[in-house]
DRENTI-85264 format. One line per 10 residues: number of its first residue (from 1); their letters; for each residue x, y, z of C-alpha. Coordinates in nm, 2 decimals, m for minus. Layout:
<vodos>
NUM> a> X,Y,Z | ...
</vodos>
This chain:
<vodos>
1> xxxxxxxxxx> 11.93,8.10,11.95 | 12.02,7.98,11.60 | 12.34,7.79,11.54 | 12.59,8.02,11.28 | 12.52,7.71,11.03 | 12.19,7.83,10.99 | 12.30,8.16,10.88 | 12.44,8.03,10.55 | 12.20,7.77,10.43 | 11.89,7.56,10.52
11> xxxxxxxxxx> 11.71,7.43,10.22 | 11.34,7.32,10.25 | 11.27,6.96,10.28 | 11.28,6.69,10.02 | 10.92,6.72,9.82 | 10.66,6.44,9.75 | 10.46,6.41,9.44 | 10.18,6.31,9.63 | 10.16,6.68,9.82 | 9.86,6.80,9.92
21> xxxxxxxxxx> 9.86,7.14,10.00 | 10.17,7.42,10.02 | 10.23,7.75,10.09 | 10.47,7.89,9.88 | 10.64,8.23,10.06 | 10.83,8.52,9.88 | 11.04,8.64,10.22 | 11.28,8.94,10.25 | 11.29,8.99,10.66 | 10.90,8.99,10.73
31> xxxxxxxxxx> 10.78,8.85,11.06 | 10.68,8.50,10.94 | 10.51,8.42,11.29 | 10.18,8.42,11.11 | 10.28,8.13,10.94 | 10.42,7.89,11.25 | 10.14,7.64,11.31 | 10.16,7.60,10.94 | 10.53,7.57,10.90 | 10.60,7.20,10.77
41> xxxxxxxxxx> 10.31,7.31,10.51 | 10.54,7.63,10.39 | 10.76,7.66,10.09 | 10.98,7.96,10.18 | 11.22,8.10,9.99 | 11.38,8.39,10.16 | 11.59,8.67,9.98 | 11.68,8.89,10.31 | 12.06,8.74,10.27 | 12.22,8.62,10.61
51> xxxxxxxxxx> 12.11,8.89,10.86 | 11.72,8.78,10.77 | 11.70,8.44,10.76 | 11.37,8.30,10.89 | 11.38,8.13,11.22 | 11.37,7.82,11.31 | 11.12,7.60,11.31 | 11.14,7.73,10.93 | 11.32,7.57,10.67 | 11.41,7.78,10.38
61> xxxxxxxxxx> 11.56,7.81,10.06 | 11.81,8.10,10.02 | 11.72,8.30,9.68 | 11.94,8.60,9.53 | 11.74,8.95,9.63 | 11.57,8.97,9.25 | 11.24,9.00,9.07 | 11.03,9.08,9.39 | 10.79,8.78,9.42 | 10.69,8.73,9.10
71> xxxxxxxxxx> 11.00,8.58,9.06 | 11.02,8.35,9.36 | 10.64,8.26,9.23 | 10.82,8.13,8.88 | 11.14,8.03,9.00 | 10.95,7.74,9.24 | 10.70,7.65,8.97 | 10.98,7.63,8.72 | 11.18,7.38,8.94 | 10.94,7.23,9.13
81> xxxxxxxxxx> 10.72,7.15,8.82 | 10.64,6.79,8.84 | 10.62,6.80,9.21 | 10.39,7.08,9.32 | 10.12,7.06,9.52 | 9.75,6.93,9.45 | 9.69,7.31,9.61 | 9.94,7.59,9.64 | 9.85,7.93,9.82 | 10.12,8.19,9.68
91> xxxxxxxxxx> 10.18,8.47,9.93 | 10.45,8.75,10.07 | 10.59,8.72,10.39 | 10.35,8.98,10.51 | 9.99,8.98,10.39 | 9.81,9.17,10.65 | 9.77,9.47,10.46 | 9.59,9.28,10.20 | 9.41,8.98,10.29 | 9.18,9.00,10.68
101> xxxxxxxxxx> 9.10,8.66,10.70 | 9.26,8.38,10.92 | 9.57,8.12,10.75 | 9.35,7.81,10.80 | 9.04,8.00,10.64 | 9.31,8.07,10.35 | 9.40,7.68,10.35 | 9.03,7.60,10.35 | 8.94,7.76,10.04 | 9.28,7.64,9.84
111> xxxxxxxxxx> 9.18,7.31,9.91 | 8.81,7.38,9.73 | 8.95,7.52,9.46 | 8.85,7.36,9.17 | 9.12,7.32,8.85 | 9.10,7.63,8.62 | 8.98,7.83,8.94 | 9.24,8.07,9.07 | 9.09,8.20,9.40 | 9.17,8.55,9.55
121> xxxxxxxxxx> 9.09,8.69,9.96 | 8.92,8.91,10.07 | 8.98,9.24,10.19 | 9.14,9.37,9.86 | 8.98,9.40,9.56 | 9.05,9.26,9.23 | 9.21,9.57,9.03 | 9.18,9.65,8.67 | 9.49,9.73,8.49 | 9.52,9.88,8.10
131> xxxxxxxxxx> 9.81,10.06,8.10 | 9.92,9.86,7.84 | 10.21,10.11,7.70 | 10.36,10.14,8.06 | 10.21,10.21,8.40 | 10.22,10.61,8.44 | 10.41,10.63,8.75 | 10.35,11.05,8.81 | 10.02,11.04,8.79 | 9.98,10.80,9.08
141> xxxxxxxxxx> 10.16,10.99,9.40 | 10.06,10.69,9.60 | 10.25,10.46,9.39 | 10.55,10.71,9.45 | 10.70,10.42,9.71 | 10.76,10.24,9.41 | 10.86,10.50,9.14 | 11.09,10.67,9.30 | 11.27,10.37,9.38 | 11.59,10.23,9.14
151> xxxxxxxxxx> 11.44,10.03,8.89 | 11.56,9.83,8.64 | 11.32,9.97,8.34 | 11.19,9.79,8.05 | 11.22,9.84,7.69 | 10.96,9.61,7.58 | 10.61,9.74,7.65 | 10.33,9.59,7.90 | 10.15,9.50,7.58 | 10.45,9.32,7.40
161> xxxxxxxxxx> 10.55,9.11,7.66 | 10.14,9.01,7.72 | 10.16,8.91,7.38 | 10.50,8.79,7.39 | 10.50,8.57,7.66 | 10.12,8.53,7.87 | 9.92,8.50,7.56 | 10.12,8.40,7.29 | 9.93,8.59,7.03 | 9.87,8.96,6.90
171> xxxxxxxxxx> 9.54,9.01,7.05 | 9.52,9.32,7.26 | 9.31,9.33,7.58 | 9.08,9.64,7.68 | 9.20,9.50,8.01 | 9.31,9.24,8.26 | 9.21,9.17,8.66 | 9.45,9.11,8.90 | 9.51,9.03,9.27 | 9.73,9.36,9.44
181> xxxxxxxxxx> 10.05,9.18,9.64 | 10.00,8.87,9.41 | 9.81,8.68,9.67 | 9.65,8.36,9.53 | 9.54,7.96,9.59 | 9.54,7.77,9.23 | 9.57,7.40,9.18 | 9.86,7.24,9.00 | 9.62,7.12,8.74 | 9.59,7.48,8.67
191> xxxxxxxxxx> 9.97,7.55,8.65 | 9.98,7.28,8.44 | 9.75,7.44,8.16 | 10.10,7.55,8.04 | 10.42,7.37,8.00 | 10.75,7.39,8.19 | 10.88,7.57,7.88 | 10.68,7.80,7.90 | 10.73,7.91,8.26 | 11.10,7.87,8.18
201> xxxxxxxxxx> 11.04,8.12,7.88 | 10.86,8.38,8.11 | 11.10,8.34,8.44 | 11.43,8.42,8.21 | 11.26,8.75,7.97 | 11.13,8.89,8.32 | 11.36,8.84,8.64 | 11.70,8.75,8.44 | 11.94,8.85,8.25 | 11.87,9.27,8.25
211> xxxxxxxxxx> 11.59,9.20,8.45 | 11.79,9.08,8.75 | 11.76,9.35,8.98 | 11.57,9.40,9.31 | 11.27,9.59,9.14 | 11.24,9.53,8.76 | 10.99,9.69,8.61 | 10.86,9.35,8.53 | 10.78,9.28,8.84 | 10.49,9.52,8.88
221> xxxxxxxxxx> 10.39,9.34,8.56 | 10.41,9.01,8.64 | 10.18,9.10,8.97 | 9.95,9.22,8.71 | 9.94,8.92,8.48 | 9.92,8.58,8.71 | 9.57,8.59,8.72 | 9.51,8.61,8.33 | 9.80,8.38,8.22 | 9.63,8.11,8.48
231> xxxxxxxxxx> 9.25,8.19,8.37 | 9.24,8.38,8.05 | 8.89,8.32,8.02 | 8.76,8.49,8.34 | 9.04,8.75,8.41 | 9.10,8.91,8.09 | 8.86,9.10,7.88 | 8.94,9.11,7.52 | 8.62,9.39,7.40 | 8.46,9.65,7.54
241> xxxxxxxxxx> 8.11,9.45,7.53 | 8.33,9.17,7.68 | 8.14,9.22,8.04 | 7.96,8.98,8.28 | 7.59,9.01,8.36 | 7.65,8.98,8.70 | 7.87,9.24,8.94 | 8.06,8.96,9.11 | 8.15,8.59,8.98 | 8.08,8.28,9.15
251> xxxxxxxxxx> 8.39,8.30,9.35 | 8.26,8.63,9.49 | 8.55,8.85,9.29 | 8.46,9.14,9.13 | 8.34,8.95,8.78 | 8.52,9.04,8.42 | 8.52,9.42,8.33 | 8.38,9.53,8.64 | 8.72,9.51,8.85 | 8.84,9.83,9.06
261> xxxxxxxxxx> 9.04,10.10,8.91 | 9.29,10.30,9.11 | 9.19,10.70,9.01 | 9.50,10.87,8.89 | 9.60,11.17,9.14 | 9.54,10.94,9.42 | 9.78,11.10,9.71 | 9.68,10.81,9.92 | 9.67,10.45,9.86 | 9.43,10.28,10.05
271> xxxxxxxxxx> 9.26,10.00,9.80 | 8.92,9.92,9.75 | 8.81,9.63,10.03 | 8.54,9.38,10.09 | 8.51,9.27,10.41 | 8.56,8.88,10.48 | 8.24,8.84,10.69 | 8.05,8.92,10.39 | 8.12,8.54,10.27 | 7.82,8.35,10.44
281> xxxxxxxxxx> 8.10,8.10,10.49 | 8.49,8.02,10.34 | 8.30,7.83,10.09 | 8.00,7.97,9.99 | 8.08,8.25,9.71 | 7.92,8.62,9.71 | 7.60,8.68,9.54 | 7.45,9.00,9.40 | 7.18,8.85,9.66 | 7.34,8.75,9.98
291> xxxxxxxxxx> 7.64,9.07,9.96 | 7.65,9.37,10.17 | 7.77,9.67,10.05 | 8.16,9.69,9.95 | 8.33,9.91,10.18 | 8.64,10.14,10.12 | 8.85,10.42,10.32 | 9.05,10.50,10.62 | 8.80,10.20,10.80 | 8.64,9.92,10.67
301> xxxxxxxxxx> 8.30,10.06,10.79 | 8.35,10.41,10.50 | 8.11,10.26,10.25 | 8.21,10.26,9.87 | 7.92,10.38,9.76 | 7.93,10.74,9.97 | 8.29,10.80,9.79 | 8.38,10.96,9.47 | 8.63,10.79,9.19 | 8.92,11.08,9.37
311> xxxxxxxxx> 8.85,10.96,9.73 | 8.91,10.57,9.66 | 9.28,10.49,9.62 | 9.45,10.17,9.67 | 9.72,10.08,9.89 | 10.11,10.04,9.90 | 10.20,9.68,9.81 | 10.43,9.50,10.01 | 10.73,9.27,9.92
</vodos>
């Protein structure tokens, strides 16, 4: 059993510049057992307050219950800036429901990623999102879980804070691609593209101040965003001609303009998949060539193909 002290605070071990690889974990009270042959490689920071606390062989850094993980994701690369790791997979404390490959694949591929890169796992999709006015929450029942939540609503529209604070300029996208549950392996070279300030910047107009609350509007942004603010070139597509050649990318993601899109009506939210085994192996991307059919549904074995736009939904995201 735990000693009381551990119930008020255990803070995560002093860092070294010369890290090689982290896992950085957004925690409320999920099972973290996924993660314990990995545990002196975690970065947790847990927001389940005292009754939650991760156990031990887990050290942890106790964060106020706010922002969902988009702002545990800024709040460590804000303070831990000139110290992160070489290669840093960001993740939930549960990521079963989205990602169906092993940790130490996970591990294998963050450690090939190459600066500029940000790499994604299979079985989920990347998504397309251009609701750039605001997401319409009632015309998506399966996003209900979310929307009929409290939430701390935002004046500022999708578009203006893209502009505001991602981009930096009053360009607007036909659409971005992003990861669902904010799932991700980048290196710090690629964090680095932008400056402290300007994560500083971002972490205080979207999880602070009004935005403090346990489920800001902003935080279904932010989940939205990582992947264009990290690699603008790849993830966001600026014209409607602005598509790749090819269906997938090098990386075997779904390439620019050709990402998923949830159908509106959707009662259930299942997500489109692709199935890890269609990687020849954890480093050797998808190819038009060498990729099996994408597979969606109930099962993993309900091919894509054999649905309409109404039948493929995506599914809940976790926090």
């Amino acid at each position: 059993m735990d000693s009381p002290d551990r119930k008020l605070v255990v803070v995560n071990p002093t860092r070294s510049t010369d890290t090689e690889f982290e896992i950085v974990v957004s925690h409320y009270n999920e099972d973290l057992s996924w993660l314990k042959e990995h545990s002196k490689e975690c970065c947790i920071y847990s927001k389940g307050g005292s009754n939650n606390v991760p156990p031990l062989p887990f050290t942890f850094t106790p964060l106020p219950n706010i922002g969902r993980e988009g702002h545990t994701f800024l709040h460590h690369i804000v303070n831990q800036y000139d110290e992160l790791a070489n290669a840093s997979i960001f993740v939930q404390g549960r990521i079963d429901d989205h990602v169906d490959i092993t940790l130490a694949e996970m591990k294998e591929r963050a450690l090939h990623t190459s600066p500029g890169q940000v790499r994604t796992y299979p079985f989920r999709e990347l998504e397309l999102f251009d609701h750039w006015e605001g997401i319409p929450w009632d015309q998506y029942p399966c996003w209900k879980r979310w929307s009929s939540m409290e939430t701390a609503g935002m004046k500022a529209t999708p578009l203006e804070l893209f502009q505001d604070y991602i981009t930096e300029n009053d360009r607007v996208p036909v659409a971005v691609g992003f990861a669902p549950g904010a799932i991700f392996a980048v290196r710090k070279e690629t964090i680095h593209r932008h400056s402290k300030a300007y994560y500083e910047r971002l972490l205080q107009r979207m999880f602070l101040g009004d935005m403090a609350h346990v489920n800001p509007e902003t935080g279904h942004y932010m989940e939205r965003f990582w992947l264009a603010m990290l690699n603008p070139e790849e993830y966001i597509q600026w014209r409607v001609t602005d598509l790749a050649d090819t269906e997938r990318n090098q990386d075997g993601q779904l390439a620019k303009g050709k990402w998923y899109r949830t159908a509106t009506g959707s009662a259930v939210d299942l997500g489109a998949m692709r199935r890890g085994e269609e990687l020849d192996s954890p480093l050797t991307p998808l190819t038009p060539s060498t990729r099996s059919s994408v597979s969606t549904g109930s099962t993993p074995e309900t091919a894509l193909s054999a649905m309409s736009d109404e039948e493929v939904v995506e599914k809940p995201l976790e926090d």
